[in-house]
MIPA-641023 format. One line per 3 residues: their letters; for each residue x, y, z of N, C-alpha, C, O. Coordinates in pm, whole numbers. Example, Ala and Ser with C-alpha at 12.3 -4.5 7.8 and 13.67 -1.06 7.14 Angstrom:
! MIPA-641023
as> 1319/-569/780/1230/-450/780/1320/-330/780/1424/-332/846 ~ 1285/-225/708/1367/-106/714/1290/3/787/1341/114/804
END
This chain:
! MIPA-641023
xxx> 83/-120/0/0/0/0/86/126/0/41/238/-22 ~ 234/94/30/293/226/75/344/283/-74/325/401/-103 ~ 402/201/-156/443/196/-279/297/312/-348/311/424/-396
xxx> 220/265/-336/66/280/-441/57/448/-365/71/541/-445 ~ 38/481/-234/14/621/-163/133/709/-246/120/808/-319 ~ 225/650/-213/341/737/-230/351/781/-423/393/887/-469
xxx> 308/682/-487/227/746/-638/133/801/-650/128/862/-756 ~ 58/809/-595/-56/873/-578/-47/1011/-560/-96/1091/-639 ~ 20/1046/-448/35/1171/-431/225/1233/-527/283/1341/-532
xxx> 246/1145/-562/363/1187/-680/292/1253/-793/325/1364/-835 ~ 162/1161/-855/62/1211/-926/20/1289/-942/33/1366/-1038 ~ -77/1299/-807/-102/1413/-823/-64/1521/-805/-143/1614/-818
xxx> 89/1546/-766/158/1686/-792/176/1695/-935/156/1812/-965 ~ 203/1627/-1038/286/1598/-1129/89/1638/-1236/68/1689/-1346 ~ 21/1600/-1159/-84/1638/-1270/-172/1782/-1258/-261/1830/-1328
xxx> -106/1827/-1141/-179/1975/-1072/-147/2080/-1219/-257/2125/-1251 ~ -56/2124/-1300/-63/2184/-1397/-111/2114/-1542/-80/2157/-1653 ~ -197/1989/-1512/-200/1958/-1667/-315/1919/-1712/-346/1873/-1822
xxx> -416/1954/-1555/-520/1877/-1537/-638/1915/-1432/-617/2017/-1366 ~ -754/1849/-1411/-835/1867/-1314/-881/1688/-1305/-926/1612/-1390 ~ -839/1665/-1130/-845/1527/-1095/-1053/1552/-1051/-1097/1630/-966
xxx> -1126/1468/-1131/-1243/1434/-1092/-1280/1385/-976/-1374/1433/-912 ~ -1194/1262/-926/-1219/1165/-843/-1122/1054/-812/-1066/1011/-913 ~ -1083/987/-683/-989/878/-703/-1067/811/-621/-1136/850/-527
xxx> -1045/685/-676/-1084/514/-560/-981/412/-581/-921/354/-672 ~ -993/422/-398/-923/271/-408/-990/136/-465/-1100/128/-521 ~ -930/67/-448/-1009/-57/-512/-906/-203/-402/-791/-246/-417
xxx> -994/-233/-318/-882/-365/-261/-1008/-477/-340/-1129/-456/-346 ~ -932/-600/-394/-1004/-710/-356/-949/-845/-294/-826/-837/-302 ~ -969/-910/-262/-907/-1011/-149/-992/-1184/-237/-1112/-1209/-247
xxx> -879/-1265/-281/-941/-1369/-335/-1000/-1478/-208/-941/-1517/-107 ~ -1175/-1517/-271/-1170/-1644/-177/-1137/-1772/-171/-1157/-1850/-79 ~ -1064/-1798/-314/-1035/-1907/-315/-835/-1951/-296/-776/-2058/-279
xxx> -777/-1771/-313/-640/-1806/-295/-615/-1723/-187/-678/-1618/-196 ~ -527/-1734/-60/-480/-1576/-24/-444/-1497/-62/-325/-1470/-43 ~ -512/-1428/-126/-423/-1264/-215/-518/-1212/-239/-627/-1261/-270
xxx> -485/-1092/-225/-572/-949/-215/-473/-870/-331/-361/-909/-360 ~ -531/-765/-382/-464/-679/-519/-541/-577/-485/-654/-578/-436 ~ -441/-448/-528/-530/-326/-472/-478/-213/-593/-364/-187/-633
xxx> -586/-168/-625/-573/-71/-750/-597/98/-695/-684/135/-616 ~ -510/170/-752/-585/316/-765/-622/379/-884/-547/414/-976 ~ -741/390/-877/-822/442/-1043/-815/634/-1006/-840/680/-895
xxx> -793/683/-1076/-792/836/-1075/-854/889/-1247/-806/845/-1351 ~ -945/971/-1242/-1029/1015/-1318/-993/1139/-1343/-988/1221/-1251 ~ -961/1173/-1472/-872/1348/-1512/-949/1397/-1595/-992/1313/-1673
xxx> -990/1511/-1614/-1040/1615/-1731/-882/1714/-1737/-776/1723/-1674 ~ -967/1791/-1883/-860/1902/-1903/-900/2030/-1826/-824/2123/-1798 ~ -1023/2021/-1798/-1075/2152/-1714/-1168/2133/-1631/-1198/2016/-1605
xxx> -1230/2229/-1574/-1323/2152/-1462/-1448/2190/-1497/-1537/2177/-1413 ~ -1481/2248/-1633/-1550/2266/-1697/-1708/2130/-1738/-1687/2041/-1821 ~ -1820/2138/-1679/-1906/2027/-1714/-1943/1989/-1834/-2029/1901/-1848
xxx> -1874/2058/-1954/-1932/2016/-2057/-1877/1912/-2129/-1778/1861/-2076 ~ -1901/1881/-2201/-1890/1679/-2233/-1737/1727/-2329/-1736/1780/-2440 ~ -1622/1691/-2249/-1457/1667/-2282/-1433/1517/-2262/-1501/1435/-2201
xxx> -1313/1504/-2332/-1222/1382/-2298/-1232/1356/-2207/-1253/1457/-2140 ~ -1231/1242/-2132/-1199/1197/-1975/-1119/1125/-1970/-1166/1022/-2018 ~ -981/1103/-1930/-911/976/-1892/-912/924/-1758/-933/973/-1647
xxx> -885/820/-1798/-909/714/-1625/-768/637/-1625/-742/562/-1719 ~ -682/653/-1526/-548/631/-1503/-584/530/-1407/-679/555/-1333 ~ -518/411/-1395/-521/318/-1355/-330/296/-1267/-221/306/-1323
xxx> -363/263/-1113/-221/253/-1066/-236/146/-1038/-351/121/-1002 ~ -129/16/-1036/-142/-68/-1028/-39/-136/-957/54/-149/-1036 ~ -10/-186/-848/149/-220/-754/185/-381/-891/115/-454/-962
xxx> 326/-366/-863/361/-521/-968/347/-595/-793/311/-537/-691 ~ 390/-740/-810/398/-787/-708/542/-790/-618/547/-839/-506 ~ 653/-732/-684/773/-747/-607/751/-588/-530/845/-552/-459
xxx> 654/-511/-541/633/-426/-464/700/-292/-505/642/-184/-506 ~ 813/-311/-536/928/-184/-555/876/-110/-699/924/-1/-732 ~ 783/-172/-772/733/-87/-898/570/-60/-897/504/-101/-802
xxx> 505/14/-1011/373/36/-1031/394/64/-1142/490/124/-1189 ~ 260/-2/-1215/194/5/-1331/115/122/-1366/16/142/-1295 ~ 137/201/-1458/57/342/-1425/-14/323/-1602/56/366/-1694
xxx> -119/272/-1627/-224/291/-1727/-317/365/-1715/-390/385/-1618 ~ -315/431/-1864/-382/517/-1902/-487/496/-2040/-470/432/-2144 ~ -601/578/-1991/-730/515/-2087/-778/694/-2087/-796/768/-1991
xxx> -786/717/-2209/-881/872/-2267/-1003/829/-2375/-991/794/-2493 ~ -1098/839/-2312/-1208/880/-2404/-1285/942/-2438/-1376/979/-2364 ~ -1276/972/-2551/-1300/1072/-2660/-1468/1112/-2696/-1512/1096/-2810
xxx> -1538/1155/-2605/-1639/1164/-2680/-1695/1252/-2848/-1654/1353/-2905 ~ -1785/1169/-2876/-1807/1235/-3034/-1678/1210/-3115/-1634/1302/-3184 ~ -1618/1099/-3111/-1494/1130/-3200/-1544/980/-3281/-1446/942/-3345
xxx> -1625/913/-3293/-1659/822/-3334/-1657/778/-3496/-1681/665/-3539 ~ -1624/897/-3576/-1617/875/-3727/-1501/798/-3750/-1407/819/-3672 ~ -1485/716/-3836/-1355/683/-3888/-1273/744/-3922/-1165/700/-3883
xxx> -1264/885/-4019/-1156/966/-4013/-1150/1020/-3942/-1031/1038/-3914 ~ -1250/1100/-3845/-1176/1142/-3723/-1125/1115/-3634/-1034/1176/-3579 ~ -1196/976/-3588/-1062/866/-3494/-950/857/-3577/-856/811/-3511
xxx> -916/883/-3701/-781/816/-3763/-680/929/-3726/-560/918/-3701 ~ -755/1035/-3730/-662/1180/-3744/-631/1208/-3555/-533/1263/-3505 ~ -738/1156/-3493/-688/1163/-3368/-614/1088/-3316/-549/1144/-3227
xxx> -581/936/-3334/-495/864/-3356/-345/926/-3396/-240/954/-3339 ~ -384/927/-3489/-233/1014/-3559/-191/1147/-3495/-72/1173/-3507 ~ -269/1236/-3427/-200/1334/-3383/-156/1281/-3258/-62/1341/-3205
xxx> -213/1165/-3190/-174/1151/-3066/-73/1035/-3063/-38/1004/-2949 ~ -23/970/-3158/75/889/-3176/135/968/-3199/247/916/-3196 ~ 156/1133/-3240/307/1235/-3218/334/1255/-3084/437/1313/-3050
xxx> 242/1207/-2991/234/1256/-2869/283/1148/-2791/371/1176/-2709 ~ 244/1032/-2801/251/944/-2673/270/794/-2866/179/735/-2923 ~ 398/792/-2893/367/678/-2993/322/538/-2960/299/472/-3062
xxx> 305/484/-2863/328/351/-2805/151/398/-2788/101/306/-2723 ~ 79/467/-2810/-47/495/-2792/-135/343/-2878/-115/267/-2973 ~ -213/362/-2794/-300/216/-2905/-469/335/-2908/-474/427/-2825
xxx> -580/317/-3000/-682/266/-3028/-778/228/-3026/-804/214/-3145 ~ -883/189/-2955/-993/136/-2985/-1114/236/-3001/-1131/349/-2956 ~ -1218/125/-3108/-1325/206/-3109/-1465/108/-3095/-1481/-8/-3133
xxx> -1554/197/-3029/-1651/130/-2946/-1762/176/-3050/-1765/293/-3088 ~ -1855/78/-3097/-1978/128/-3171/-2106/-20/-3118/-2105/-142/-3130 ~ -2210/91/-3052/-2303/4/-3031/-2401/10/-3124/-2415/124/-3170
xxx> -2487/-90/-3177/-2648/-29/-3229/-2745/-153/-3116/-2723/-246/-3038 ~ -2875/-65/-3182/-2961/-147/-3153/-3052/-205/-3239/-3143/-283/-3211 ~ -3012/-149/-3373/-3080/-220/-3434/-2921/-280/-3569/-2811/-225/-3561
xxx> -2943/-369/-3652/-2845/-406/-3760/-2791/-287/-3789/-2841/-209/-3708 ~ -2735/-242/-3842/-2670/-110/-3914/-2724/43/-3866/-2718/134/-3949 ~ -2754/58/-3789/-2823/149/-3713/-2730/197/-3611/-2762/122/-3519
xxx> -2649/262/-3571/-2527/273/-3461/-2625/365/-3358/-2710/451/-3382 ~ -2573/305/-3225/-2647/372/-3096/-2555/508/-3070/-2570/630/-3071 ~ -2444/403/-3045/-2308/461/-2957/-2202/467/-3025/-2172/351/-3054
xxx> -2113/552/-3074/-1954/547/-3072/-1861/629/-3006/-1875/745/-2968 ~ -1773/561/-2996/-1663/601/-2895/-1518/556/-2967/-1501/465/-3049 ~ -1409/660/-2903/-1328/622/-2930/-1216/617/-2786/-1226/695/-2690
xxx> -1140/539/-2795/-1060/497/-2632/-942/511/-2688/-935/459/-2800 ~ -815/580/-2637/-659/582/-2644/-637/546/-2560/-706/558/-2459 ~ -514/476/-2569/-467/369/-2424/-292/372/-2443/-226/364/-2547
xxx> -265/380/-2361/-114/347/-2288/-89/331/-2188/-172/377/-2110 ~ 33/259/-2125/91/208/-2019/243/209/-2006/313/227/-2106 ~ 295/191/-1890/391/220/-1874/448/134/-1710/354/80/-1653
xxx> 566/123/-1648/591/87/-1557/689/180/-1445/788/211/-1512 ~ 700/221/-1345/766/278/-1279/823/252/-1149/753/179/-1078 ~ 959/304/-1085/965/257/-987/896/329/-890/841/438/-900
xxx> 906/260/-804/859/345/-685/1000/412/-631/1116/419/-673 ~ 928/459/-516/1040/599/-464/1096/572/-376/1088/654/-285 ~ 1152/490/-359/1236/405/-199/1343/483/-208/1383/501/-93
xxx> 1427/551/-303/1559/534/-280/1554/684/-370/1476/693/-465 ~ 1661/821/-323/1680/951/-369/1680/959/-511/1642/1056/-577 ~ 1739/813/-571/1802/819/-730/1630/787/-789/1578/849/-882
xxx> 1572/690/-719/1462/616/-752/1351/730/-763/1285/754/-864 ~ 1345/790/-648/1239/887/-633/1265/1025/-752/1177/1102/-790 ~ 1394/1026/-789/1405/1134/-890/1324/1065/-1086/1253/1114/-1175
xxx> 1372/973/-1068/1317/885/-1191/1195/869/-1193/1138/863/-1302 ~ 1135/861/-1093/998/828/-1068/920/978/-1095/828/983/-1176 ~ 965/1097/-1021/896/1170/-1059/935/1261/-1209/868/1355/-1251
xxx> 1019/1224/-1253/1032/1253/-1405/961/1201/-1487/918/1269/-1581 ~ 921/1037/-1472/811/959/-1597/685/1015/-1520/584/1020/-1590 ~ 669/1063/-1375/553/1089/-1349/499/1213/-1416/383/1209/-1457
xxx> 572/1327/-1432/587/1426/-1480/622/1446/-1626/589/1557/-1670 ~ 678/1366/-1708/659/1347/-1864/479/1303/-1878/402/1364/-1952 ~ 443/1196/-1797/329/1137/-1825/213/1270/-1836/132/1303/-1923
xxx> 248/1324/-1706/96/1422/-1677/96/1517/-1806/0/1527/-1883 ~ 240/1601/-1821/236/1638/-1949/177/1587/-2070/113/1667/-2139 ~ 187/1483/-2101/136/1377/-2213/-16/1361/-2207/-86/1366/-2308
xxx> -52/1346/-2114/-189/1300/-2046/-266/1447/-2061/-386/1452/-2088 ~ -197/1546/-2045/-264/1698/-2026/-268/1731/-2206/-355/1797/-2262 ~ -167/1676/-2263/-193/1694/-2384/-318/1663/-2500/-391/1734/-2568
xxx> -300/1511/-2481/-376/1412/-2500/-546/1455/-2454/-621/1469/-2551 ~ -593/1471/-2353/-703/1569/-2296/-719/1663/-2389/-837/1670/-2423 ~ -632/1754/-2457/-682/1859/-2505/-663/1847/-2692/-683/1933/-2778
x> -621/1719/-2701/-664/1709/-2894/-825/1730/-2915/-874/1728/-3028
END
């Protein structure tokens, strides 16, 4: 847990100029069939604090199990970006941004060829250490701080 706090609030210094944090939850769950419990922190970002319908990304922290690292994924979605060329072009501007960026696009209907819903989702991930150690904690808050940049970017295509 100490690993996961101590990103958390790395975070959120690192996202105070690039961003407006919505909301964070923990998440523990505890298996009943093995001993092990896994504990996530989900954090929810806009570009402004503005209510009108923007990008939202949902950052996902995640401890590895040797403890000394975290998984820091990232998910933006795009509302109204649902056309094919305009997901392509947003794609492409945001692979100048974050290249390792992936993709997806969400289209519901309810009837055959009839579309309800589209969406489009950008996704990346990454791994970091945690901050045990002066050298560690400087590294850590540099990818933390490239990221928010990236993430603040990304928000505002």
């Amino acid at each position: 847990m100490f690993v996961l706090q101590r990103m958390m609030e790395a975070l959120d210094q690192a996202l105070s100029g690039h961003g407006v944090i919505r909301d964070v939850i923990l998440r523990t769950e505890h298996s009943l069939l093995e001993d092990e419990e896994t504990r996530e922190i989900t954090v929810y970002v806009t570009a402004t604090a503005e209510e009108a319908e923007q990008p939202l990304a949902t950052v996902h922290l995640f401890p590895l199990p040797d403890g000394a690292a975290c998984e820091v994924e990232a998910e933006i979605a795009y509302p109204g970006a649902g056309e094919a060329e305009a997901a392509a072009r947003l794609w492409e501007r945001a692979r100048a941004i974050v290249p390792e960026v992936s993709l997806t696009e969400k289209r519901r209907c309810l009837k055959p060829g009839v579309p309800a819903e589209r969406g489009v989702t950008l996704d990346f991930h990454f791994v970091v250490e945690g901050p045990e150690t002066n050298e560690a904690n400087v590294r850590c808050r540099q990818a933390l701080d490239r990221f928010a940049a990236d993430l603040g970017r990304l928000l505002r295509l």
